[in-house]
N, C-alpha and C positions, 0 to 999 in steps of 0.2 A: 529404383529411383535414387537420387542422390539429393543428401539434404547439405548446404550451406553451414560453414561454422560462420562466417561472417560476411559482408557484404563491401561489393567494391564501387554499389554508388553511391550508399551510405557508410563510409569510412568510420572504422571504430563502434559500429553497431554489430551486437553478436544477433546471430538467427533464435539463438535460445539462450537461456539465462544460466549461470552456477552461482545463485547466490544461496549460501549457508542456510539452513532453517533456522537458529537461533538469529541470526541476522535479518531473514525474511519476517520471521513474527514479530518483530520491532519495529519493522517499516510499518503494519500493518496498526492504521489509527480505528479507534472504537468507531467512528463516520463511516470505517470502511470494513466492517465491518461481515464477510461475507453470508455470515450465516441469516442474512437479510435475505438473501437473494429467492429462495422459496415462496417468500411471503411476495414479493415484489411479482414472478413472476405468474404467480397464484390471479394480481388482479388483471391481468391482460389476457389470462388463457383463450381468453374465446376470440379475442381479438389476431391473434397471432395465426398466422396462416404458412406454414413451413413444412417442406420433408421433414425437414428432422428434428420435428414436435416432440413428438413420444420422447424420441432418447433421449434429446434433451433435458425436458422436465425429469423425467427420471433419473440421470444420473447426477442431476442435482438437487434433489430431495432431497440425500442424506448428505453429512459428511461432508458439507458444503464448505465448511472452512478447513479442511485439508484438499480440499479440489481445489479448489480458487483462492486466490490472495488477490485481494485489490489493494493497489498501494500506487502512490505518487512519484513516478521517477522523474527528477527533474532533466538527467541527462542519457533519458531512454526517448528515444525518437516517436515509438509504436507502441498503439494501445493494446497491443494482444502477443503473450510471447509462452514461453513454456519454462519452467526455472527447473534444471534437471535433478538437486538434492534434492529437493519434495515432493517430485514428481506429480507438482499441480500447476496450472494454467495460468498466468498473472497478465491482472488487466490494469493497467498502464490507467490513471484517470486523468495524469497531467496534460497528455494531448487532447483530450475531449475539453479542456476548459471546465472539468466538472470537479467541484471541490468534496461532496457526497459522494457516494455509492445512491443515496436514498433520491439526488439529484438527476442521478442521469436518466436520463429517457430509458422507458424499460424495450423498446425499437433496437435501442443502440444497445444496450444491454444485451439482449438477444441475441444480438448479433454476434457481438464481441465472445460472449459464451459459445455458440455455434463454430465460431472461427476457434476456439482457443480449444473446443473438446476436440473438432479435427484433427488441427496441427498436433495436438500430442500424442493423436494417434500414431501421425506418421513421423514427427523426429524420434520419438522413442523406439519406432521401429515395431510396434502393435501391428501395424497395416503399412505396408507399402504399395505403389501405384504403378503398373505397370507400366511397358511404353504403347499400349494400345490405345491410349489418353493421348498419345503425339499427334494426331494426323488433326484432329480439331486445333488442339492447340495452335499448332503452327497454322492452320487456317484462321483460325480468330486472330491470331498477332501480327498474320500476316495483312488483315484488315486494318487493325488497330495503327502500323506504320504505316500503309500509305496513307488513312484519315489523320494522321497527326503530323508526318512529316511531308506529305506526297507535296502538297502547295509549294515549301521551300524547296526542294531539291526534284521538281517537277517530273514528282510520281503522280500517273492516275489511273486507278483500274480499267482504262480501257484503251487507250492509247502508249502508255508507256512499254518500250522493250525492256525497261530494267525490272518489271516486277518478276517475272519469273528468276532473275537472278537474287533478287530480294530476297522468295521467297525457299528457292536453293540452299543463300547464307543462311536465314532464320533455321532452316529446319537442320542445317549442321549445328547450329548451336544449341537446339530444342534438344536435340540428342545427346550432343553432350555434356550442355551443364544442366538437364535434366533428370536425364537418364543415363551418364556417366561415361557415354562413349567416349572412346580414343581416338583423336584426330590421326587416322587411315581413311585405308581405303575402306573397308566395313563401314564406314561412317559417310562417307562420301555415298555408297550405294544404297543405304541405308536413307539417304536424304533425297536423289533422285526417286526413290522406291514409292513418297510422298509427292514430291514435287521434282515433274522429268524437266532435267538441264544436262546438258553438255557440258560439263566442266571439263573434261581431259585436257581443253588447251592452258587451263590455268592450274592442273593437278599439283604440281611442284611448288606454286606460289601458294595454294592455300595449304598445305603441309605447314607453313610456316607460323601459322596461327595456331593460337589454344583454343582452339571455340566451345573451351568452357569455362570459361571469362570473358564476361559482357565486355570489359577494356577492350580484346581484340575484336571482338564481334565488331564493334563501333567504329573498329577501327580498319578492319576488312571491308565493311559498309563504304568507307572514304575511300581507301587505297583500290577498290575494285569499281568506282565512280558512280554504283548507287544510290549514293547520298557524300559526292565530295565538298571533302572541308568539314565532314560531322567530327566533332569534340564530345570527348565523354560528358568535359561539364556542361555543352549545350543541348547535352541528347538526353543528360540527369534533371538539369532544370526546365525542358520540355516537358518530360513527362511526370514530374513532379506537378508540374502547372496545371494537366490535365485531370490527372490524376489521385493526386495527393501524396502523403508520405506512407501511409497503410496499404497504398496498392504499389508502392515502388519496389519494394522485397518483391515482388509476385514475377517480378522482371529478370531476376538472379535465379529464382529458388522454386521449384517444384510444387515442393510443400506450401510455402507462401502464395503461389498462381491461385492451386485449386481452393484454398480458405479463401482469397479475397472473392475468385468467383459465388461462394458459397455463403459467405458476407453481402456480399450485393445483393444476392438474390433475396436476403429478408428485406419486406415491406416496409418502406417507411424508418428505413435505417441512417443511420449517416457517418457511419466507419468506415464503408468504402463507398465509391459515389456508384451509388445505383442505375447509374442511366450507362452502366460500359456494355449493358446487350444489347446496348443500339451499335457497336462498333460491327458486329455479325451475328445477331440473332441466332442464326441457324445452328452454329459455329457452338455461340455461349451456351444452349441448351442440351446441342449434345453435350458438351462438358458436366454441364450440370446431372445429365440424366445418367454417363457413367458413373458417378458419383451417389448416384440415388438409388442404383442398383444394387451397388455395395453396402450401402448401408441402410 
């Protein structure tokens, strides 16, 4: 798997944090105080219905203020991130609109916890995710564009000949800014292997792209007349619109995909929007259930 230092549709956001511990325990107001969090999530036990109940609760029992720092970044985008001196999870309260720790919803709380234990398993490099996670993927994504863009650039799952070229480009990208491949030929066979396409009349023209940078994906998208005329900033502020700013990492970054899928999936949350396993059900739960095998 390959994790993101920074992002190119949120410019100047990093994937993970390096803010100093002396620095971080200053941010950190008595409001937000994490060694709350035990008792907080003590009163909803029964109410919570999650895979990853047990670990949760339990690896934040103890020691809760060296796991987690909740602190207010005015100029951090995402409520959920990893800060790598302290090698603890930092939940962001400024995007939730939440001025407490004791305020926010303990749903979203969950959530936010859930996403933040994952992610540090995988940028720290604890667990990594193989590419046997790809073939979903690229079929949930490849759902998620045509229901988001199909209408303007008149994709539809049944009638249109560009989806299988869609789903060709997508899955060269899944590979490689997911899972690191080299734009070759490995990569090219590698993607038919998922989704069969005839690309050798265009093998020379897609060589020319990084498709491990959403920029060119978006822009192979246009140039190969799947979606002509898509602009990065019309294909950022789509699916920000959809989306939100918590599921727009999940777009770039490996790591960030399967945490927001694993965010949505808590009940009654509202960090990521809950309703994206309507894009492919079938799709979203395998996702979810490799995931649950693992841990």
């Amino acid at each position: 798997m390959k994790i993101k230092e920074k992002f190119e549709l949120l410019p100047g956001t990093p994937n993970v944090t390096d803010i100093p511990k002396h620095t971080i325990k200053s941010m950190v107001k008595d409001s937000e105080d994490a060694s709350q969090i035990p008792t907080l999530l003590d009163l909803k036990k029964n109410s919570i219905k999650h895979f990853s109940k047990d670990t949760i609760y339990k690896y934040f029992r103890t020691n809760t203020n060296e796991k987690v720092h909740i602190v207010s970044m005015e100029n951090y985008p995402l409520s959920v991130s990893y800060n790598r001196p302290t090698d603890s999870i930092l939940i962001n309260l400024k995007p939730t609109d939440t001025n407490e720790l004791i305020n926010m919803p303990i749903y979203d709380l969950y959530a936010a916890l859930a996403y933040g234990y994952f992610f540090r398993l995988f940028v720290s490099g604890i667990e990594k995710i193989s590419d046997d996670v790809a073939p979903p993927i690229i079929n949930y994504l490849s759902s998620v564009f045509v229901r988001v863009f199909g209408k303007a650039y008149g994709l539809t799952e049944t009638y249109s000949g560009a989806i299988p070229k869609l789903k060709f480009l997508l899955s060269c990208y899944i590979y490689a800014s997911f899972f690191d491949y080299q734009t070759n030929a490995d990569l090219f066979r590698r993607a038919i292997g998922v989704t069969p396409y005839n690309y050798m009349e265009d093998v020379e023209k897609l060589t020319q792209y990084d498709f491990s940078s959403i920029k060119d994906f978006v822009k192979v998208l246009s140039d190969s007349r799947v979606m002509s005329g898509l602009k990065v900033f019309g294909f950022t502020e789509k699916l920000y619109r959809f989306f939100g700013v918590n599921m727009l990492p999940g777009f770039e970054d490996l790591s960030r995909f399967i945490c927001g899928i694993i965010g949505s999936s808590v009940k009654n949350q509202r960090i990521i929007p809950s309703f994206i396993y309507k894009y492919n059900e079938r799709e979203f739960n395998k996702i979810l259930r490799l995931v649950e095998k693992r841990f």
